[in-house]
C-alpha positions in Angstrom: -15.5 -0.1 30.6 -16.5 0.9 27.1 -14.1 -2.0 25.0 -13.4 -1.8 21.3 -12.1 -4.2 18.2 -10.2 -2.0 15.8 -9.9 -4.4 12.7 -6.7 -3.6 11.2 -3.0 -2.5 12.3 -2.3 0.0 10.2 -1.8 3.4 10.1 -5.5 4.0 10.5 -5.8 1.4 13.1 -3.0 2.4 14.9 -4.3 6.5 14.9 -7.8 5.4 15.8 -6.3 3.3 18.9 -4.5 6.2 19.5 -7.4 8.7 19.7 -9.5 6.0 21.3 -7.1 6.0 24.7 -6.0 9.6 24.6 -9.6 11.2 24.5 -10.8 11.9 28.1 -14.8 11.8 27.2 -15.1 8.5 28.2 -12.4 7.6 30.1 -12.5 3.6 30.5 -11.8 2.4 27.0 -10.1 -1.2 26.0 -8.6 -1.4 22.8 -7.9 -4.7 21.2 -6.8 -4.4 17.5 -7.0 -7.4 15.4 -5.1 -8.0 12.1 -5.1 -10.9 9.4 -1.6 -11.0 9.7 0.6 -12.0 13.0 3.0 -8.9 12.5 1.2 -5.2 12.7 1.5 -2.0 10.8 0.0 -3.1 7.5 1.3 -1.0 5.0 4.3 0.7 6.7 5.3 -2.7 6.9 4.7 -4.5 3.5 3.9 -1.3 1.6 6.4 1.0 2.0 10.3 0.5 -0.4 12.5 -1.5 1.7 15.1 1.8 0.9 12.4 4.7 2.4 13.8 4.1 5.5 12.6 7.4 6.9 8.8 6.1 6.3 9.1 2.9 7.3 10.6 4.5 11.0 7.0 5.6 11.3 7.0 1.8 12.8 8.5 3.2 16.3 5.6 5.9 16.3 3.0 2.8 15.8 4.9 0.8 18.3 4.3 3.5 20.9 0.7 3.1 20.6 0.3 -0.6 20.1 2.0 -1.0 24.1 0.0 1.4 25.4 -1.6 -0.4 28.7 -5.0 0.0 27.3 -4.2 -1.5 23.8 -4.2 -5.2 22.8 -2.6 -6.6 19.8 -3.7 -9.8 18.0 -2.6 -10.9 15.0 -3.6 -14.0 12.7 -7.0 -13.5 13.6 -9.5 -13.7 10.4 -12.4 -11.3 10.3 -15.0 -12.1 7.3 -16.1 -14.9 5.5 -13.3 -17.7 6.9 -13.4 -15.8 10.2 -15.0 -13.9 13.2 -18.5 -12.1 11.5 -19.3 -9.4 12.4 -22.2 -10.1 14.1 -19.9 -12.6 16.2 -17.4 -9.3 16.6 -20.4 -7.6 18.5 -21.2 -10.6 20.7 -17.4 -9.7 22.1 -16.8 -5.9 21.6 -19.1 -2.4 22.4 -18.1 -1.2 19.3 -16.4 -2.8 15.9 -13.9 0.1 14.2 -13.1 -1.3 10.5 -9.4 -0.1 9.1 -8.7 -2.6 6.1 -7.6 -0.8 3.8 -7.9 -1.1 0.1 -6.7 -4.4 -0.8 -7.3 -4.9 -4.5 -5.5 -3.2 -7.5 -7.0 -0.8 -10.4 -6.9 -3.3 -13.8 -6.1 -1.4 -16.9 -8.8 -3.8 -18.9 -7.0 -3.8 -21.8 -6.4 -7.4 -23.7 -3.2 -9.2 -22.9 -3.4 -8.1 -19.2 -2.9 -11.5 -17.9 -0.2 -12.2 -20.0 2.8 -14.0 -17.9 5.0 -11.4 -17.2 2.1 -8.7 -16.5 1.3 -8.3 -13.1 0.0 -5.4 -10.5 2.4 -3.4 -9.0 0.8 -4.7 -5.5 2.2 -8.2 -6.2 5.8 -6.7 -7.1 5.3 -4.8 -4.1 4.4 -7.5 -1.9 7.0 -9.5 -3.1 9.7 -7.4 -2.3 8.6 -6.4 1.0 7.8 -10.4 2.2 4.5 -10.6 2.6 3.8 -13.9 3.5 0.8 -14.5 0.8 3.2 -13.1 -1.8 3.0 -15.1 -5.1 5.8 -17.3 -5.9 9.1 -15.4 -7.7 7.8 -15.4 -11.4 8.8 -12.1 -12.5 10.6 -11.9 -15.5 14.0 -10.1 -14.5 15.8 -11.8 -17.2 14.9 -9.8 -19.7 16.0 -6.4 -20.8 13.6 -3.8 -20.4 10.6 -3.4 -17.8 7.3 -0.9 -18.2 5.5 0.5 -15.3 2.3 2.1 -15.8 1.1 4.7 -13.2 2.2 8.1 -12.0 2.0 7.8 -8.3 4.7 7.1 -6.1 3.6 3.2 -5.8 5.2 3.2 -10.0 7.9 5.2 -8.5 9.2 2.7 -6.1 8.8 0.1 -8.4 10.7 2.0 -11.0 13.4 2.4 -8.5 14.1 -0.6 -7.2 13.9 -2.1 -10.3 16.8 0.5 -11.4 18.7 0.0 -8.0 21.9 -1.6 -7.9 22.0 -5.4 -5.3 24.5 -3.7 -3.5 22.3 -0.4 -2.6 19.2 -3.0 -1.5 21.8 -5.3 0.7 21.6 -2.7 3.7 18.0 -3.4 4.0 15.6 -5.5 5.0 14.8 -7.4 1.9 14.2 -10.4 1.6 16.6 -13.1 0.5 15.0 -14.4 -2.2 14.6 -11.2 -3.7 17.8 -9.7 -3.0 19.2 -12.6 -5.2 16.6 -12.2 -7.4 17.2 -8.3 -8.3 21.2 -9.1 -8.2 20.6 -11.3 -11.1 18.2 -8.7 -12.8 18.9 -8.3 -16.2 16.5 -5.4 -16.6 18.6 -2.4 -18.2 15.6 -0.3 -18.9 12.6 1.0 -17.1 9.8 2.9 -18.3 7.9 4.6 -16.2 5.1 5.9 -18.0 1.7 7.9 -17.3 -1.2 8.5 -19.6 -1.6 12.5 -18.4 1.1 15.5 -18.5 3.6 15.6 -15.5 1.9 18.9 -14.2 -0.8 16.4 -13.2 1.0 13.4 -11.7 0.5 11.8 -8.6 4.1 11.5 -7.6 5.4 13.7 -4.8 8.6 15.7 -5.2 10.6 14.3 -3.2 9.9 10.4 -4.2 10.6 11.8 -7.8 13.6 13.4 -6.9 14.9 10.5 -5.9 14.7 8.5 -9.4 17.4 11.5 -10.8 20.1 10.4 -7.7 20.3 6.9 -8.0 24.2 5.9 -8.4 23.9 3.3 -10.9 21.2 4.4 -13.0 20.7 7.4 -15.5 17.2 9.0 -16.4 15.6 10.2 -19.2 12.7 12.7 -20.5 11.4 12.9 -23.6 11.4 16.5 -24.4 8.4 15.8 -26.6 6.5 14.4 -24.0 6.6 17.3 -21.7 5.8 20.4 -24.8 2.4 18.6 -24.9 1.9 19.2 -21.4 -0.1 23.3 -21.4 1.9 24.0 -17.4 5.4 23.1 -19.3 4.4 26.1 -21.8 4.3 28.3 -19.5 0.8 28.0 -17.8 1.9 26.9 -14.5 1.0 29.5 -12.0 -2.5 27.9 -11.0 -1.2 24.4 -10.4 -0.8 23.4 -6.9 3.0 24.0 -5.1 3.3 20.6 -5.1 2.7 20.2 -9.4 5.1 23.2 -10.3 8.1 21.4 -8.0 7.5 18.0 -10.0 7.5 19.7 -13.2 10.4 21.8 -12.3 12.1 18.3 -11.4 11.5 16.7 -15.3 12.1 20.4 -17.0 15.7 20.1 -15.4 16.0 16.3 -16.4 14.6 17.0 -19.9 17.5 19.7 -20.3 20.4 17.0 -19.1 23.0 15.7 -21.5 22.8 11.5 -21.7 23.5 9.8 -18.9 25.4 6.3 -19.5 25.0 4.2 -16.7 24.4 0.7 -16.3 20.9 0.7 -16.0 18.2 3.8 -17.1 15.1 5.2 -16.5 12.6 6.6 -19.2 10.2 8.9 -17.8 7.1 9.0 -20.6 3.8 11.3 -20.4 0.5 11.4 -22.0 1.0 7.5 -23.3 -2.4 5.9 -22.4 -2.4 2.1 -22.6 -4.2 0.3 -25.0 -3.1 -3.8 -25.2 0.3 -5.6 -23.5 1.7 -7.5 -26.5 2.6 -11.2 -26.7 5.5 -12.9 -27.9 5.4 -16.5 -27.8 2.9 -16.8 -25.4 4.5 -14.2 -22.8 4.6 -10.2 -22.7 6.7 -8.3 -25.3 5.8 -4.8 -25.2 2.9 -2.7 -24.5 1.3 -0.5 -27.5 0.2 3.0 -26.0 -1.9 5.7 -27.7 -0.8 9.0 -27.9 -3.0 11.2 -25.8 -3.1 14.6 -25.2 -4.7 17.6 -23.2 -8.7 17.6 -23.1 -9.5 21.3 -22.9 -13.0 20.3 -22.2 -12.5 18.0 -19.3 -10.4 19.8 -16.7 -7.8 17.7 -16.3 -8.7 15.1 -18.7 -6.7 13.5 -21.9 -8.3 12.2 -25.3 -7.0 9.8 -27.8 -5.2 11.0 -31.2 -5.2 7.9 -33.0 -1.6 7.7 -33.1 0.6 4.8 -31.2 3.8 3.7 -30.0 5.0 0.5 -29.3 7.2 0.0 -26.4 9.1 -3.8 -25.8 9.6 -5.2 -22.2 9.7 -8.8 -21.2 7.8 -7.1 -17.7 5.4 -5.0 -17.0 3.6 -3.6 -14.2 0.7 -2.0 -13.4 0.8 0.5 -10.9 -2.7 2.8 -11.5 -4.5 2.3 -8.1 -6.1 0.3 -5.8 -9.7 -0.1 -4.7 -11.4 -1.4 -1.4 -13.1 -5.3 -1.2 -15.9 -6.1 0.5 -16.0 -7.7 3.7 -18.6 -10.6 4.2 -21.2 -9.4 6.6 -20.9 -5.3 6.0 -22.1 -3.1 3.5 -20.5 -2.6 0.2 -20.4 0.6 -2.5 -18.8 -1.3 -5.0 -18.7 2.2 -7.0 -16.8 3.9 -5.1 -15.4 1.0 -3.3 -15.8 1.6 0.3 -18.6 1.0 2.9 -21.1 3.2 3.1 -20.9 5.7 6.0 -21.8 8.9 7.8 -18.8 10.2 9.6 -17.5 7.0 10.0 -20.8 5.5 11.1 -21.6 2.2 9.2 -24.7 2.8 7.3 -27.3 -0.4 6.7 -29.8 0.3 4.2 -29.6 3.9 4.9 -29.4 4.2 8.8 -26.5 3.8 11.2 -25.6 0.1 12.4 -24.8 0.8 16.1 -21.7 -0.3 17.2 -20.0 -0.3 13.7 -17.7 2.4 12.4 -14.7 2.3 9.6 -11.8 4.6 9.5 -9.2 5.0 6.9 -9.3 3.9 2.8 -12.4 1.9 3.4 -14.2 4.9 4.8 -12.7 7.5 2.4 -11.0 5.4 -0.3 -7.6 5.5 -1.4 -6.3 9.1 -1.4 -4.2 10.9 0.9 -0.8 10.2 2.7 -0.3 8.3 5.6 -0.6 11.6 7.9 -4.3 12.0 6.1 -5.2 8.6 8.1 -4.9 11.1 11.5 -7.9 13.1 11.0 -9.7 10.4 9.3 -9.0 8.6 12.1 -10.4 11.3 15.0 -13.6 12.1 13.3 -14.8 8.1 13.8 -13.6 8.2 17.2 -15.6 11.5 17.9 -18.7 9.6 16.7 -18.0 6.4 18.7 -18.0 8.5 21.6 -20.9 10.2 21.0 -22.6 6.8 20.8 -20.8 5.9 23.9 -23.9 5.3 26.3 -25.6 3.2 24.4 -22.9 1.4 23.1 -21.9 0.6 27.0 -25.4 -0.2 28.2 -24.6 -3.5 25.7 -24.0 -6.6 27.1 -20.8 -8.5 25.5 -19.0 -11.8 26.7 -16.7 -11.6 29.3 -13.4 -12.4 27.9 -12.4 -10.8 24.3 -9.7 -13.3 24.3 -11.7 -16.4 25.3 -13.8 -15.8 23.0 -12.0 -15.5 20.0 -10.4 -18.8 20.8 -13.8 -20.4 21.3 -14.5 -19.5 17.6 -11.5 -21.1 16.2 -8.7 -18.0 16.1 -5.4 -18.8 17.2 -3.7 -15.3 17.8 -0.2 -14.2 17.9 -0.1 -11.7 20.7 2.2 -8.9 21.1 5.2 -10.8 22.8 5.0 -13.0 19.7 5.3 -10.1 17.2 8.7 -9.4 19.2 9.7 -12.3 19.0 9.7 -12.4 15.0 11.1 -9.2 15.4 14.0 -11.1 17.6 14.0 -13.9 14.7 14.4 -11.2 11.6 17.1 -9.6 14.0 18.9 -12.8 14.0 18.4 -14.0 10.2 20.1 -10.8 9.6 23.1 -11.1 11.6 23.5 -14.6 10.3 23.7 -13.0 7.0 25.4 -9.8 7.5 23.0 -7.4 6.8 20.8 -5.7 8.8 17.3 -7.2 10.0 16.0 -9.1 6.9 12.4 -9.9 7.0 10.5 -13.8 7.3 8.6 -14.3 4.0 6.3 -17.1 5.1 3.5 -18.5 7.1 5.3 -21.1 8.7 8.1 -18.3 9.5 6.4 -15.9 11.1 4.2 -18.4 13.0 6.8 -20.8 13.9 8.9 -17.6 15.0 5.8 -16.1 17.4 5.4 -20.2 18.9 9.2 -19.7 20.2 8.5 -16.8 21.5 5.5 -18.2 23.8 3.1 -15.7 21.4 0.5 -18.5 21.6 -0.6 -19.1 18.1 -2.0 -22.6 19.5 
């Protein structure tokens, strides 16, 4: 039996587990996928807006996969520098398949960037969705106006739940803390602003579309913005479908009469960044320059020298995120992934056997969750090339015994279900639907009742 650590729940976890036991090459395979965390599905789980409840179903899919006789989960197991090595991962598995993502967010170096009351969108986000190493609520809601930088649909669902009305959140699973946080918001306006034209955003059409249909809160283009963008002109027809449908989407907001509702979102284009202003110690505003079309970098903006003040008590960045390096692999720290050949590890030029990576850390950060699929397969058909010499290794006898001999206390699958069973219940004790456990002690004091063995 051929059997294989998959480091990481996620999407790309969960496909290369997938392709792993459905492949019929090598027909004895043992999955075991590890995460940091004792609950899986990585982003789907504390990525995704607590209102896309259409994504975050992809859950069942992953589910399916993750009881599959052949697959093992184990969460609250530490790979890296505080954990299992992976040298020590190759003592206990044939082969070592790396899906961790990108953790870390895109800065915007700019001075005033750590300002309180400046943070990454991937704090807001992970706030929101109760992730258990969340910072502690210091957001500033109480003020009147928020800016979120970024033209992807990571700014978008910040924008919108910013804009959403308590009562349109309470039918999720957020948390309670910030539930009663965003009830008290007093944020009125959100900018949601982009340093490049909206023929070139990252958004897709129907995440956009969804900022023009919110029931409590209006929207707004500068026509302006748009007439600097050449595809608004008029010299569309060479942009991707996807590129024409958005900027169809801000033509028809652009040519909408004032919408007075009690909150509103300003859509802004081809405003790059340049320093978040203080006030008394804490953010005030963000000063953009004006940029506009580079005809000699396709694609590209340059600076006109010209700026705009915009004030906000919050703002967040939302432009990105970028792979970390794991202790004990290789590292590109230009491109932010680990060096590979179809999803080979590569040290010092040559393949590691018995190492692989799949997902953003192979590819970086691009692509939807379906691109994780393909991703996903092409590893797997290497792996399984390699199969014979990976088998002919010898590795300990027990997976499991052996991660507790080096100090990992996981939470197995029945004790995902039963902080599944726990959220269930914290939701019905407050009316709502399942609302998620934001803590450490939560989520392992949940798996303990459920005999998930975390000790």
């Amino acid at each position: 039996m051929l059997r294989v650590a998959v480091i990481g729940s996620g999407p790309s976890g969960v496909y290369t587990a997938q392709a792993l036991v459905q492949q019929s090459r090598v027909p004895d395979v043992e999955v075991w996928i590890l995460d940091r965390l004792p609950c899986p599905y990585g982003l789907v789980r504390y990525g995704v807006a607590p209102d896309h409840e259409k994504i975050k179903s992809l859950q069942g899919n992953l589910r399916g996969v993750l009881e599959h006789e052949r697959v093992g989960f184990l969460g609250h197991v530490e790979v890296g520098a505080r954990g299992l090595t992976p040298e020590r991962l190759l003592e206990l598995f044939h082969a070592v398949v790396y899906c961790v993502g990108a953790a870390r967010d895109r800065p915007l170096n700019v001075p005033g960037e750590e300002l309180p009351g400046s943070w990454s969108a991937t704090d807001f986000v992970s706030w929101y969705s109760a992730h258990p190493d969340a910072a502690a609520p210091g957001f500033a809601l109480d003020g009147g106006a928020a800016v979120v930088i970024g033209a992807g649909n990571v700014a978008v669902d910040v924008a919108r739940v910013l804009a959403r009305g308590a009562d349109e959140l309470r039918t999720t699973d957020l948390p309670e803390r910030a539930l009663g946080a965003l009830a008290s918001s007093g944020v009125r306006e959100v900018h949601l602003v982009g340093r490049r034209g909206p023929s070139q955003a990252k958004f897709t059409t129907k995440e956009l579309r969804e900022l023009g249909s919110l029931p409590t809160a209006g929207i707004q283009v500068e026509r302006a913005d748009l007439e600097l963008d050449p595809a608004y002109t008029g010299e569309a027809a060479t942009l991707p479908a996807v590129n024409r449908r958005n900027l169809e989407v801000v033509r028809g907001w652009a040519a909408l009469p004032a919408q007075v509702r009690a909150r509103q979102i300003r859509l802004r284009f081809f405003l790059r960044p340049v320093e978040i202003l203080a006030e008394r110690g804490r953010v005030a505003g963000v000063r953009f320059e004006r940029t506009v079309p580079d005809r000699d970098r396709d694609g590209g903006v340059r600076g006109t020298g010209t700026y705009e003040d915009i004030g906000a008590q919050l703002v967040l960045r939302a432009v990105g995120y970028r792979g970390a390096p794991l202790a004990g692999l290789p590292f590109d720290d230009r491109t932010g992934t680990v060096p590979h050949t179809a999803g080979r590890v590569l040290r010092e030029g040559a393949p590691s056997p018995g190492e692989y990576v799949a997902g953003w850390i192979k590819r970086g950060p691009t692509g939807v969750i379906g691109t994780n699929r393909p991703c996903a397969k092409e590893t797997v058909a290497s792996l399984l090339d390699d199969a014979p010499a990976l088998a002919a290794r010898r590795v300990a006898g027990d997976a499991g015994a052996g991660l507790r001999e080096s100090g990992q206390r996981p939470v197995e699958w029945p004790g995902w279900l039963a902080i599944e069973e726990a959220e269930s219940a914290l939701g019905r004790a407050l009316g709502r639907p399942s609302v998620k456990i934001p803590d450490w002690p939560g989520l392992l004091g949940a798996a303990r009742g459920g005999r998930g063995s975390v000790g």
